[in-house]
FIKOLZA-1660 file (N, C-alpha, C; in steps of 0.1 Angstrom, whole numbers, plus 5000, padded with zeros to 4 digits):
% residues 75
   i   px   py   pz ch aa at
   1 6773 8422 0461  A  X  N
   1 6762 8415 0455  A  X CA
   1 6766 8405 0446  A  X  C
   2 6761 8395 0449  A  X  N
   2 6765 8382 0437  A  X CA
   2 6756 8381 0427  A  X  C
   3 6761 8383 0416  A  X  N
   3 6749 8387 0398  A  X CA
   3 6754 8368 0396  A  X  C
   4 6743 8362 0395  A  X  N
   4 6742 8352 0388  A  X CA
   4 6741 8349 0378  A  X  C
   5 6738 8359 0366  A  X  N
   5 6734 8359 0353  A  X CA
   5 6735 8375 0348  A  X  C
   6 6738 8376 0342  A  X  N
   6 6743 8393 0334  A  X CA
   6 6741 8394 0317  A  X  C
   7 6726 8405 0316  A  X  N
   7 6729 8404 0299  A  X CA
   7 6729 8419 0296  A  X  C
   8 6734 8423 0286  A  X  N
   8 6741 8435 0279  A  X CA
   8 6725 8438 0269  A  X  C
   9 6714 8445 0269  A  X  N
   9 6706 8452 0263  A  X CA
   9 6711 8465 0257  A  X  C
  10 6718 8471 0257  A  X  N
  10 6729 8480 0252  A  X CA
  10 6722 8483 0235  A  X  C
  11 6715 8495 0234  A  X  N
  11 6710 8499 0221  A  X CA
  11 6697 8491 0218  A  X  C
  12 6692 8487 0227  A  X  N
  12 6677 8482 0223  A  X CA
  12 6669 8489 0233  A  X  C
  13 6660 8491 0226  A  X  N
  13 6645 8497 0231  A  X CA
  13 6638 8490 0233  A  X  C
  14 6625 8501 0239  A  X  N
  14 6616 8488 0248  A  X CA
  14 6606 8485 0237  A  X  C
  15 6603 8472 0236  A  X  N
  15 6604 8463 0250  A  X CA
  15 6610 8453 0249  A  X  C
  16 6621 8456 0237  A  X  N
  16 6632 8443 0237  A  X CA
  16 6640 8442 0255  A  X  C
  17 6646 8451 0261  A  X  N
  17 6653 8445 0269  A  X CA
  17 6642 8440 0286  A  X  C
  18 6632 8443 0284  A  X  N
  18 6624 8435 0293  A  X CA
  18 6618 8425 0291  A  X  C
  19 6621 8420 0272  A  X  N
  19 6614 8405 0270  A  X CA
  19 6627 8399 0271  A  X  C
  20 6642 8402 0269  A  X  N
  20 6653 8396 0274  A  X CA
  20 6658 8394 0284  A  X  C
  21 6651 8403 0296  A  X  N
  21 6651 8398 0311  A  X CA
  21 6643 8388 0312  A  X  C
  22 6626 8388 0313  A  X  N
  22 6617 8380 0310  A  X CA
  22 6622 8366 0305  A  X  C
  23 6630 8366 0296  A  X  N
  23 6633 8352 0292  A  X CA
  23 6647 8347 0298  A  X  C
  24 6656 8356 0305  A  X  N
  24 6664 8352 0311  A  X CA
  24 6663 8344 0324  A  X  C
  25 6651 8356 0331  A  X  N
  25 6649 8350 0343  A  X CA
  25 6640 8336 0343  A  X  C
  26 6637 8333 0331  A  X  N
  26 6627 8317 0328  A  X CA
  26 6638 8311 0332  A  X  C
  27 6651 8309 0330  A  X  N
  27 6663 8299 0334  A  X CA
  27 6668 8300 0347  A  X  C
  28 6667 8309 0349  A  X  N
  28 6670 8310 0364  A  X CA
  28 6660 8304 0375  A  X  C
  29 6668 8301 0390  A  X  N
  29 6663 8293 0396  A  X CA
  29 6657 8306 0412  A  X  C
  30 6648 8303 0416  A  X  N
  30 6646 8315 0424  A  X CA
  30 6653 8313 0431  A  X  C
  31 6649 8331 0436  A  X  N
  31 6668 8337 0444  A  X CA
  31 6675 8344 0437  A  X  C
  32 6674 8338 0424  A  X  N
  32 6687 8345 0420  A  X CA
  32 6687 8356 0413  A  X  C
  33 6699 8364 0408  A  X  N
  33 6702 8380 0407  A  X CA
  33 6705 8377 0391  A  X  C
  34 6697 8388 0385  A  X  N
  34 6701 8391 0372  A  X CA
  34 6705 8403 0369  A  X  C
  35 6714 8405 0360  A  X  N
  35 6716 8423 0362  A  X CA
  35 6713 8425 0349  A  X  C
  36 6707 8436 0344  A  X  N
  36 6704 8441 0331  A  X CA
  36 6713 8454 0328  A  X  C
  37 6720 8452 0317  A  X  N
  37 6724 8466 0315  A  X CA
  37 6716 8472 0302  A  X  C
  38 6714 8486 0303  A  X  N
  38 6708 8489 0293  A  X CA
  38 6712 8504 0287  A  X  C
  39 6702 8510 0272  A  X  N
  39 6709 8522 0276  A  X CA
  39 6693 8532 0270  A  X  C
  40 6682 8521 0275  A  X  N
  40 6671 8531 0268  A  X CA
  40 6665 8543 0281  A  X  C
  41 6665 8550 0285  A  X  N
  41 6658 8556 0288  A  X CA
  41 6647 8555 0298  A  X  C
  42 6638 8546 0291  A  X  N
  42 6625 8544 0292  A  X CA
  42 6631 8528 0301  A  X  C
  43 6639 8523 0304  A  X  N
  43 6642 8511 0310  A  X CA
  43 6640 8513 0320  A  X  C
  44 6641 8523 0331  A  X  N
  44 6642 8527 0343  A  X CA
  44 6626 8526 0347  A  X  C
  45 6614 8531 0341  A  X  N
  45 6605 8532 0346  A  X CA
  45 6602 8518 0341  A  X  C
  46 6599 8514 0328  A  X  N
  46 6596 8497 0323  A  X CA
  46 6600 8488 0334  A  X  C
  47 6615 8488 0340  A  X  N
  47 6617 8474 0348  A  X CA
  47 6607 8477 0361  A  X  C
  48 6603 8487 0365  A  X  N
  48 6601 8489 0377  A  X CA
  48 6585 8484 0377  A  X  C
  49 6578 8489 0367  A  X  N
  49 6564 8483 0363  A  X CA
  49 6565 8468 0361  A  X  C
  50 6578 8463 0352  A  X  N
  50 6583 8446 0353  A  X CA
  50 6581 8436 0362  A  X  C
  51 6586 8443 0378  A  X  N
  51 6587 8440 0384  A  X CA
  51 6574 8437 0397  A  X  C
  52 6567 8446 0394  A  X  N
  52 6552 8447 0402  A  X CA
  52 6548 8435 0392  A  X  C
  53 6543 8436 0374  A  X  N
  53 6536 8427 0374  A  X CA
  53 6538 8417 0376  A  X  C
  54 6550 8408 0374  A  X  N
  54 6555 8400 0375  A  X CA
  54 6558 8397 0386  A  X  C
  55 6560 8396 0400  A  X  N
  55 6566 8393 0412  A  X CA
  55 6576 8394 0416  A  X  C
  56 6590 8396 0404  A  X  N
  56 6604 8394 0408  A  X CA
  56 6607 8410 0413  A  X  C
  57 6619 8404 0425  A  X  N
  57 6622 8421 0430  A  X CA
  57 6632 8428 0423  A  X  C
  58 6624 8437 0419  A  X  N
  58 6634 8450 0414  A  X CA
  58 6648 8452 0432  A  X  C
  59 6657 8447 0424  A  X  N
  59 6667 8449 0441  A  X CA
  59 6675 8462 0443  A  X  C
  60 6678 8468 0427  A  X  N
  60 6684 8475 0426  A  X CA
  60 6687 8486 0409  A  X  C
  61 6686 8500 0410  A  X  N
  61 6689 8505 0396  A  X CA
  61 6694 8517 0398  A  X  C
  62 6698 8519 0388  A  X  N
  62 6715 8529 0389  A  X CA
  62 6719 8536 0374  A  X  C
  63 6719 8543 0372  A  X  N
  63 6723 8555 0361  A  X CA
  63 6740 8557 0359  A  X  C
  64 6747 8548 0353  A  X  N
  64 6758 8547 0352  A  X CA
  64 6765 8556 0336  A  X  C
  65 6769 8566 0339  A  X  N
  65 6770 8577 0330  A  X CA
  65 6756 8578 0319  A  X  C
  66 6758 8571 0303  A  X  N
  66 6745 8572 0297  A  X CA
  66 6740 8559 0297  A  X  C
  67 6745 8546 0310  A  X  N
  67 6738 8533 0310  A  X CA
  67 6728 8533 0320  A  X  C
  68 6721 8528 0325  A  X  N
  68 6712 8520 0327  A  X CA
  68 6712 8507 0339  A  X  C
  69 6712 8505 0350  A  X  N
  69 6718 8495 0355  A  X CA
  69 6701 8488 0364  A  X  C
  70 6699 8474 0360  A  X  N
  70 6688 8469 0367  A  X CA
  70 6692 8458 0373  A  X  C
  71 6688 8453 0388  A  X  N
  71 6692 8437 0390  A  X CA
  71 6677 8432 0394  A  X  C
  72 6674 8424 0393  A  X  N
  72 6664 8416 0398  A  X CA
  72 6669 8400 0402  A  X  C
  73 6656 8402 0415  A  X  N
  73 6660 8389 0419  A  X CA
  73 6649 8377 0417  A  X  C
  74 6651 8369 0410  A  X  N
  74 6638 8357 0409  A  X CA
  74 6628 8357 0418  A  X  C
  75 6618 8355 0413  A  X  N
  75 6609 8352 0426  A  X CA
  75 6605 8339 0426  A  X  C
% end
């Protein structure tokens, strides 16, 4: 998978790191992959609701020991 953009949410809660996706993916051009790393919890079900409202596809998410792994792709 090719990550076009990667930001570290690491110790923030919601809904800091889905307004930091949110504003990530404003830069980006559609198509493209963002990957979120995070370590709240509550990230796993937030992106997934993220991703309905907003249109971008949730592509992929993953539980990496106590992280958090989200990619979305622009819509």
């Amino acid at each position: 998978m090719n990550i076009d953009k990667e930001i570290d949410t690491r110790g923030l809660n919601c809904p800091l790191p889905i307004l930091k996706a949110k504003k990530a993916l404003a830069d980006m051009q559609s198509g493209q992959l963002l990957k979120v790393v995070a370590t709240d919890v509550g990230s796993m079900r937030d992106f997934q609701a993220f991703a309905k409202q907003t249109g971008n596809e949730l592509v992929e998410q993953q539980t990496v020991g106590e992280e958090y792994v989200h990619v979305l792709r622009r819509r």
